[in-house]
VODO-46197 format. One record per residue (C-alpha): x, y, z negated. Coordinates in steps of 0.001 Angstrom, whole numbers, always signed. Each point is the difference from the previous one (the first is absolute). Example, Ala and Ser with C-alpha at 12.3 -4.5 7.8 and 13.67 -1.06 7.14 Angstrom:
2
{rec {+12300 -4500 -7800}}
{rec {+1370 +3440 +660}}
END
This chain:
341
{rec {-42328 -26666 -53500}}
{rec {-857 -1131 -3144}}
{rec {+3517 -2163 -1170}}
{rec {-1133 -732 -3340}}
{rec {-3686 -1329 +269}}
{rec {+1599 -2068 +2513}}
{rec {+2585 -1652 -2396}}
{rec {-2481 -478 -2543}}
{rec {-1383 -1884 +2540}}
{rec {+2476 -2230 +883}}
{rec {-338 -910 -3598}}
{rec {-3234 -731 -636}}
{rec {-3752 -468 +2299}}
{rec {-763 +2248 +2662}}
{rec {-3702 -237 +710}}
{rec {-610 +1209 +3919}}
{rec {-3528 +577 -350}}
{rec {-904 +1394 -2922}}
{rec {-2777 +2254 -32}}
{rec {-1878 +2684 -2915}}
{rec {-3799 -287 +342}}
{rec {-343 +3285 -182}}
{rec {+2302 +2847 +1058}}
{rec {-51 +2478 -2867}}
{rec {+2496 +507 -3500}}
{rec {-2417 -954 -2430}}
{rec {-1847 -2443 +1009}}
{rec {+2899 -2151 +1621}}
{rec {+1308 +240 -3375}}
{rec {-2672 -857 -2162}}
{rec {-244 -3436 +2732}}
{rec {+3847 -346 -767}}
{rec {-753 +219 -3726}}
{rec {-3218 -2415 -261}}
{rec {+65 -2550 +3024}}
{rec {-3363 +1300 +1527}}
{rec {-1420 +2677 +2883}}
{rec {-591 +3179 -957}}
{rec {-3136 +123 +1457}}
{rec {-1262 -2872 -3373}}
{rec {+1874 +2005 -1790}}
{rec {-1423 +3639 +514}}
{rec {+2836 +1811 +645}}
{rec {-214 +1286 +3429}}
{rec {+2324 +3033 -256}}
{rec {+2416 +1744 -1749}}
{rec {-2678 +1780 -1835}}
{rec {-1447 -3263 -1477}}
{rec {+1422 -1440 -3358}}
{rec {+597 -4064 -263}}
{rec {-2768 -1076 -2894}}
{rec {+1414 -1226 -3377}}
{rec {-2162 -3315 +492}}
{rec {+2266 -1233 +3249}}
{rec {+3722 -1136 -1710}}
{rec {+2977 +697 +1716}}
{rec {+2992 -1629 +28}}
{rec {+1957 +1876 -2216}}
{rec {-2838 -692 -2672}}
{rec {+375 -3265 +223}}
{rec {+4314 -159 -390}}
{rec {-392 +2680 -3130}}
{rec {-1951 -3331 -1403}}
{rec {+2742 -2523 +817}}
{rec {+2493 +2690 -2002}}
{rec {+1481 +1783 +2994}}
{rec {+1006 +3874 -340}}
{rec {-2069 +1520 +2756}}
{rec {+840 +3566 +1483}}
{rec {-1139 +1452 +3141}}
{rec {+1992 +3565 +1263}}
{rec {-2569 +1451 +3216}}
{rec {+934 +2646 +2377}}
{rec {-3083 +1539 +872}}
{rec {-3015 +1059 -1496}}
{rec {-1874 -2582 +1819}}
{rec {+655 -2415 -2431}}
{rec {+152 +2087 -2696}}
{rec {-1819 -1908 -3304}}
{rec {-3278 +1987 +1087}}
{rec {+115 -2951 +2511}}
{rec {-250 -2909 -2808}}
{rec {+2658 -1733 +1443}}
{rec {+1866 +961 -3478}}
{rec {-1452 -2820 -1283}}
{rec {+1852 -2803 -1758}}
{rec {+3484 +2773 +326}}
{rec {+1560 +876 -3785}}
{rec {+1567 +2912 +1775}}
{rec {-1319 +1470 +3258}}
{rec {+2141 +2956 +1277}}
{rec {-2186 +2383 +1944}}
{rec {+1055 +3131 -1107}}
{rec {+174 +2691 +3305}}
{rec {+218 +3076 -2240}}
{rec {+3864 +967 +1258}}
{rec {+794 +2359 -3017}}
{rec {-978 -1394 -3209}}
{rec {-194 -4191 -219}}
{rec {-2733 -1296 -1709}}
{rec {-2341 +3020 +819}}
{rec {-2230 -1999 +2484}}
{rec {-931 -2079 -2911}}
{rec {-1447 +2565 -1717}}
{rec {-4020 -291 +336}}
{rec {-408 +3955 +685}}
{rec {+2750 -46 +2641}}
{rec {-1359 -3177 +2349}}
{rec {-3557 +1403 +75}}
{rec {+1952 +3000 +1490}}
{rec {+2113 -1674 +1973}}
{rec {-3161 -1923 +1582}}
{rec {-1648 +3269 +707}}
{rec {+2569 +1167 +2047}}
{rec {+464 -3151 +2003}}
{rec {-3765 +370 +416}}
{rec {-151 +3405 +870}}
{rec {+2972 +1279 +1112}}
{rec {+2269 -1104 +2303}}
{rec {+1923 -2857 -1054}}
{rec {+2798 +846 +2550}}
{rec {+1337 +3079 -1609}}
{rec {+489 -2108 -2900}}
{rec {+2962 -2752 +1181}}
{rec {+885 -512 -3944}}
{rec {-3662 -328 -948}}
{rec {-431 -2719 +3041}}
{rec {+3018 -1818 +226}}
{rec {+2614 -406 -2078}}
{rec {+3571 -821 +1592}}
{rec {+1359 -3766 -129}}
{rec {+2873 +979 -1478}}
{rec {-1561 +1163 -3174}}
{rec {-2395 -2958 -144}}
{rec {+3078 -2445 +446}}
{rec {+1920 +1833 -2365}}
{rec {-2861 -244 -2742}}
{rec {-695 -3709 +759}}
{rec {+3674 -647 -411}}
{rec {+95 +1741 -3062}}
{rec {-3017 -2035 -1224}}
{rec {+1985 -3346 +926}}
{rec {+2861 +562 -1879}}
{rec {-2264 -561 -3436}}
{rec {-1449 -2322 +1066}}
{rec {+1464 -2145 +2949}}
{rec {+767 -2443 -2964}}
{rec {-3463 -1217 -305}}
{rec {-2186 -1949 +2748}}
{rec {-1428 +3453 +1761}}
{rec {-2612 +817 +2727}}
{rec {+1357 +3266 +1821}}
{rec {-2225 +1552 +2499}}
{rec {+2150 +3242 +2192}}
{rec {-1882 +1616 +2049}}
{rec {+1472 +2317 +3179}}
{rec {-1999 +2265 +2170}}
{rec {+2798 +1565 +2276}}
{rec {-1510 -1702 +3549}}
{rec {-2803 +1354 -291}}
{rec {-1338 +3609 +1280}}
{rec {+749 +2662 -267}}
{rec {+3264 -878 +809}}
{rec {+3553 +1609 -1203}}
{rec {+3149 +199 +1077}}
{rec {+2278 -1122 -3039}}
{rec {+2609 +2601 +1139}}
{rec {+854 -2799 +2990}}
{rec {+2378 +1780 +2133}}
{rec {-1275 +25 +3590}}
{rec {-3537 -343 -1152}}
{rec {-3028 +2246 +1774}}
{rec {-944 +3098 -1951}}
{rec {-3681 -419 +527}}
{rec {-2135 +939 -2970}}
{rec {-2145 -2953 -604}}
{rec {-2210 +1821 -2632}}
{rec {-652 +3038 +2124}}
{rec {-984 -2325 +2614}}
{rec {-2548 -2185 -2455}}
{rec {-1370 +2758 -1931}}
{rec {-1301 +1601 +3484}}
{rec {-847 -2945 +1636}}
{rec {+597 +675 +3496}}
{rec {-2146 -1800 +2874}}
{rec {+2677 -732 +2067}}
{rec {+3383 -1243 -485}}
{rec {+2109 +1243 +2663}}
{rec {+3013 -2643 +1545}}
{rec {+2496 +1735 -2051}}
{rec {-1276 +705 -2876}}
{rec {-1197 -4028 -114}}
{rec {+3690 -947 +699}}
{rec {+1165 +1874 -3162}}
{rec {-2439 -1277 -2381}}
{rec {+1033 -3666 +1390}}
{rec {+3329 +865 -755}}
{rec {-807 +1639 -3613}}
{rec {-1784 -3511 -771}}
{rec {+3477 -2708 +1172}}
{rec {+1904 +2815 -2361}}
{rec {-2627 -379 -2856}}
{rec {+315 -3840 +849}}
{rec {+4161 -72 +174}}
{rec {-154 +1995 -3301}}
{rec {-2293 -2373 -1676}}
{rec {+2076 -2825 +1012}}
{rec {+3224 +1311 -1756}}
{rec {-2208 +1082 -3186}}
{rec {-444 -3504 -313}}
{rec {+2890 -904 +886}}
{rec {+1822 +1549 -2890}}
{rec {-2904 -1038 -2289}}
{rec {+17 -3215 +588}}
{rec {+3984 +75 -436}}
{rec {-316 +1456 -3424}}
{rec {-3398 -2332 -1215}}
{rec {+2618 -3243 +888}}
{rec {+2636 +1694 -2458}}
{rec {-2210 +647 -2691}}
{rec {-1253 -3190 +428}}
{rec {+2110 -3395 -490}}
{rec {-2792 -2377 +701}}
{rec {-2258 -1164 +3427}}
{rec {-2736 +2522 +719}}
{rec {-3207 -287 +2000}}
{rec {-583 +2878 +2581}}
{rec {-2696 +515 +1782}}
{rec {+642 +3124 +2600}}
{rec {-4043 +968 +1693}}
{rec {-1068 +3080 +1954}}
{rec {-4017 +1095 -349}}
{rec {-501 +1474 +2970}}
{rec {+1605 +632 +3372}}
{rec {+561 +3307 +1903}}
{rec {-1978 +1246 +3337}}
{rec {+2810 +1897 +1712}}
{rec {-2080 +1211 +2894}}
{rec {-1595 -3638 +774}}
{rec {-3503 -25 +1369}}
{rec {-186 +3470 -632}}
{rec {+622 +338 -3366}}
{rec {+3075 +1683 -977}}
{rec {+1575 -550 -3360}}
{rec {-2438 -1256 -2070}}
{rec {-1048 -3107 -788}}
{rec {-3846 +135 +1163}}
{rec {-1977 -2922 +1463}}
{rec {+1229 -4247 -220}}
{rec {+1925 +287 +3040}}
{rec {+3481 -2382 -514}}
{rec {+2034 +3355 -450}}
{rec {-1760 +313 -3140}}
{rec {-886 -3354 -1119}}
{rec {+2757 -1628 +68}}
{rec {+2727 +364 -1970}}
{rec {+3623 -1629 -1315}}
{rec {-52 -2457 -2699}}
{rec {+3089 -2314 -1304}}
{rec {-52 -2202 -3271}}
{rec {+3888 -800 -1535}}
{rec {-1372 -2706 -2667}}
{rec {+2666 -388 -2988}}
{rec {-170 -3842 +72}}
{rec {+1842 -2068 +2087}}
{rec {+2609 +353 +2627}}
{rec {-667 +2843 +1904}}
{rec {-2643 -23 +2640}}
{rec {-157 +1142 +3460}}
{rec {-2639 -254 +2284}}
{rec {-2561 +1827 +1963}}
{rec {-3426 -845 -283}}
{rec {-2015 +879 +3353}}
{rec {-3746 -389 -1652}}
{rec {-2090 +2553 -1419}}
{rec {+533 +957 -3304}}
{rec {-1840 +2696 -2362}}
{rec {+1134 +2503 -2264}}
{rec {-3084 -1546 -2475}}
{rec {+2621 -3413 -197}}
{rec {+2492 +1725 -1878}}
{rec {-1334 -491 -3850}}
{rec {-578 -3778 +146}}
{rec {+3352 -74 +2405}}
{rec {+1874 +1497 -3113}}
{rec {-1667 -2440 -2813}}
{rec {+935 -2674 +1897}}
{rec {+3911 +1096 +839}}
{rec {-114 +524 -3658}}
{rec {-1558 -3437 -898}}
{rec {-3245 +1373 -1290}}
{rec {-3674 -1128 +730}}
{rec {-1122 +1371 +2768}}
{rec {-3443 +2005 +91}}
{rec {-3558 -1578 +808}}
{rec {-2678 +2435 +1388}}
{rec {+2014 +2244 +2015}}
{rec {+986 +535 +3153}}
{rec {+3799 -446 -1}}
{rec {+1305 -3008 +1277}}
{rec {+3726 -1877 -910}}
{rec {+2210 +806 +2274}}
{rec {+3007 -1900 -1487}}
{rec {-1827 -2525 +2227}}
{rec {+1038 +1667 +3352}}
{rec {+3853 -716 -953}}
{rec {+39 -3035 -1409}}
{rec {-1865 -1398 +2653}}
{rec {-3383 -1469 -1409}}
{rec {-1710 +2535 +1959}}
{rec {+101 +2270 +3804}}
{rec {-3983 +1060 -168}}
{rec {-131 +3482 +40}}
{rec {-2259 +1841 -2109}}
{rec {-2303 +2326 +1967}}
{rec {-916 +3165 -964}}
{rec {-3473 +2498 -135}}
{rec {+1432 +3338 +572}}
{rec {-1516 +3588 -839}}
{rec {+1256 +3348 +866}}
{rec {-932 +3785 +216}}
{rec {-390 +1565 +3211}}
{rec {+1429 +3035 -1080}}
{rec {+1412 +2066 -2845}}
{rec {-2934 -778 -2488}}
{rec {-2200 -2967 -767}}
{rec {-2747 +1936 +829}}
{rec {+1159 +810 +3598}}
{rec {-957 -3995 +597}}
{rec {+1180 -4072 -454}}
{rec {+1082 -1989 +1962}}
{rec {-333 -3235 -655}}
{rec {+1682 -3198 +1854}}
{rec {+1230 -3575 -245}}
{rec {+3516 -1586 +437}}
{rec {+8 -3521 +896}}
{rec {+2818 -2258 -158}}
{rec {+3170 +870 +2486}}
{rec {+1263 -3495 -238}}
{rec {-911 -3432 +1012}}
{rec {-218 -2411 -2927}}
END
């Protein structure tokens, strides 16, 4: 149930088939980002930082005078991940108590250690921070400067495992971080049931975060806006085996929402049925905005799809772990076009 991705919907381009070419935080962002696979790119985990050489997109809007800012919920995409590039402010600060401290050279070689070392689960604060607090800091930052043309990146990680109940009344009391940290070899039918019903409550509370976000952006804001709304990966909730993760390139995983609300025109509703890629978004955005698109990457137009110069889909080489870690094994695939055309 998901009421308010589906109204942004209604306003904007819902692509049906839009896939990530690989299933994992970092490296589905740094293809977001720069318009090309993570595999050309070398960042093929979360442990892997995007190279200064490779621009991103916010890079190239700081150029055109935008004020860029990017607020991150996880330390995924922390700015060890180089996806900071191109961002005048990029809030990644996970230290709970005292704001700014993750900054502080001393205290994010620490902070690595332990992720490395310890176990990251006993450590929700240091892993994830709440979308409330991101959304409340990227508000914040919006109010200075909502005036000027701006590039605003949020980032939410509350779908994602381990999963919480948000104090959801009627919610399963399961402890999702008990569960990953011991990594059981079976999930029993109940226990799988709870953790399906942990992730629609993570999904229902995402949904109203942005909701009310979204509600307070538009007031802050007088003017059109662009918004792009993109998942990286999917979840495994038990499928083939593989519970609540987001191992392999099955469709569970690969696949994921995408919908495009461009700021010019009358409003725009459609549904586009061919395959799409999360490496389309940066050229998709220069072109919304009237911008050059970029030669030598991967990312195609897809302004194309809705205004009905195009309906070829864009197929996809995939690549995926086979299980926690990278070195566990790849998998490695190919996504051909789902449409005729």
């Amino acid at each position: 149930s998901t009421p308010s991705i589906d109204e942004l919907g209604e306003s904007g381009v819902v692509f049906e088939n839009a896939v990530t070419p690989f299933p994992e935080t970092a490296p589905a962002h740094a293809s977001m980002f720069v318009g090309m696979h993570p595999v050309r790119m070398g960042v093929l985990s979360n442990g892997h930082a995007l190279h200064p050489r490779y621009t991103t997109l916010a890079e190239m809007l700081e150029e055109e005078g935008y004020a860029t800012a990017a607020f991150v919920s996880s330390f995924a995409v922390d700015s060890r991940s180089g996806l900071d590039q191109g961002f005048q402010v990029y809030d990644d600060d996970f230290f709970p108590a005292v704001r700014g401290l993750s900054s502080i050279r001393l205290s994010s070689y620490a902070l690595r250690a332990l992720m490395r070392f310890g176990n990251p689960l006993e450590y929700r604060s240091l892993l994830e921070r709440e979308g409330e607090e991101t959304l409340g800091r990227a508000l914040s930052w919006l109010r200075d400067n909502g005036r000027r043309p701006f590039f605003m990146w949020v980032h939410l990680f509350e779908p994602h495992a381990p999963y919480e109940t948000h104090g959801a009344a009627g919610a399963p009391t399961i402890d999702h971080r008990h569960i990953l940290a011991n990594e059981p070899d079976q999930y029993d039918a109940k226990m799988v049931q709870d953790l399906q019903e942990l992730y629609a409550e993570e999904v229902l509370h995402t949904d109203a975060l942005l909701g009310d976000f979204l509600d307070a952006v538009r007031d802050i804001v007088d003017r059109p806006m662009t918004i792009v709304f993109a998942s990286d990966h999917g979840e495994m909730l038990g499928e083939h085996g593989i519970h609540f993760n987001h191992h392999g390139i099955y469709d569970e995983t690969v696949r994921v929402p995408l919908i495009v609300v461009p700021h010019k025109g009358s409003p725009v509703h459609k549904r586009i049925p061919a395959q799409v890629r999360l490496m389309d978004i940066p050229n998709t955005v220069l072109s919304v905005l009237g911008m050059d698109t970029v030669d030598g990457i991967e990312s195609g137009d897809l302004t194309a799809f809705w205004n009905d110069t195009q309906d070829r889909d864009y197929a996809s080489f995939l690549m995926g772990r086979m299980g926690r870690r990278l070195d566990e094994g790849t998998l490695f695939g190919y996504r051909a076009a789902q449409t005729d055309g």
